[in-house]
N, C-alpha and C positions, 0 to 999 in steps of 0.2 A: 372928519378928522381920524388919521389912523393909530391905534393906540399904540404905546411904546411900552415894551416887555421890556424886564419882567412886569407882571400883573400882579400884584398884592391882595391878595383875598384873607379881608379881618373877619372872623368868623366868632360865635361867642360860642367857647368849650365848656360851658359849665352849664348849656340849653342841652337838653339830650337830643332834640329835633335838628340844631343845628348840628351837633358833633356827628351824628349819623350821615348828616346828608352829606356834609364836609370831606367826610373818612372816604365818601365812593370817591368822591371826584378827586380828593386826593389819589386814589389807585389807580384815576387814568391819563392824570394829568401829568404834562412834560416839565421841561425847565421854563417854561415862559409862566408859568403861575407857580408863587409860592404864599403860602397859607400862612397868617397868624391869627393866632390864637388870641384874641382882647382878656381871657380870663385867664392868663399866663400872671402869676406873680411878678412878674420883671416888666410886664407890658405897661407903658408910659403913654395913654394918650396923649397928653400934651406934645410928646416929643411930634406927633403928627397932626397937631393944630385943630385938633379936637375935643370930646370931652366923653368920657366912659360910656355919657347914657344916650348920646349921640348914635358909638358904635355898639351900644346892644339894643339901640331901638329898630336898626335894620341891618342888612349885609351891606359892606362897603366894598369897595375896591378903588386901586389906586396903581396908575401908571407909571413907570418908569420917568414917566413927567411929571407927576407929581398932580393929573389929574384924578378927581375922586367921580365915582358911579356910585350910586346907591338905591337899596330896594331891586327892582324888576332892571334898572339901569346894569347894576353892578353882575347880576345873571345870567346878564346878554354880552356882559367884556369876558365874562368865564367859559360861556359857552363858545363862546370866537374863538378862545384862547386852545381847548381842548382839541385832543387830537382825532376828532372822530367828525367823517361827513354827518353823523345824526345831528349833533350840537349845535354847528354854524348853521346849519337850516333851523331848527329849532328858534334861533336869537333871531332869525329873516323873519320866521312865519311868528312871533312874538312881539315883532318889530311893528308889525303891518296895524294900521289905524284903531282899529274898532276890536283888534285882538289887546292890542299894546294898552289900552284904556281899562279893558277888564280886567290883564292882568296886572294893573298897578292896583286897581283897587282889590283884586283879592291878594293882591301880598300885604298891602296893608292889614285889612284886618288879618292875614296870616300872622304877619308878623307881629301884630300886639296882642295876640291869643296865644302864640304858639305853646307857652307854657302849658296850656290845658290839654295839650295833644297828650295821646299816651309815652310818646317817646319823652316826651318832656320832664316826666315826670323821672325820666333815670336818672338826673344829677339834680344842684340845685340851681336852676334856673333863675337868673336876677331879676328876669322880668317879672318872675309871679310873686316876688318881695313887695314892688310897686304897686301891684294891680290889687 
């Protein structure tokens, strides 16, 4: 299936680990991905048929179609998306069986640790409220 831009990447601003990584790709990214923010005052999960702790328990992404990526899923629609031969290879070699396995399970524990990283610690991260 080939995705339909723009690309949507819900990102949580208020993780210091996310907003860092966020801010590069925001620098190299075109108009086929736009960024939002989930810890935006104005931001409405519901209006996207989800639920807050949904989109801070991993990265989402969401097609021009209205399909959703998420975790190691949503990473490899961003890297497709991006204007650089490194990236689309990246989401190939990511892609591949015995790679694609490891990397879901370390983003998982990534993602429910992330608070503890040091970057994490710049704003106030929702998830270390939970944990």
């Amino acid at each position: 299936m080939t995705t339909q831009y723009p690309l949507s990447i819900f990102f949580d601003g208020a993780c210091g680990v996310c907003s860092t990584e966020i801010s590069y790709y925001r620098s190299i990214a075109d108009q086929r991905v736009e960024f939002v923010d989930i810890a935006a005052i104005d931001f409405d999960a519901e209006t996207f048929g989800k639920t807050i702790g949904e989109f801070q328990a991993q990265l989402h992404a969401r097609d021009a179609d209205g399909q959703y990526f998420t975790g190691v899923e949503a990473f490899r629609q961003l890297w497709e998306a991006l204007p650089s031969p490194f990236y689309p290879l990246l989401s190939t070699v990511v892609g591949l069986p015995g790679i694609h396995l490891t990397a879901r399970a370390g983003y998982a524990f990534f993602a429910r640790f992330r608070h503890l990283f040091p970057a994490g610690h710049a704003t106030s991260c929702p998830i270390a409220k939970k944990n």
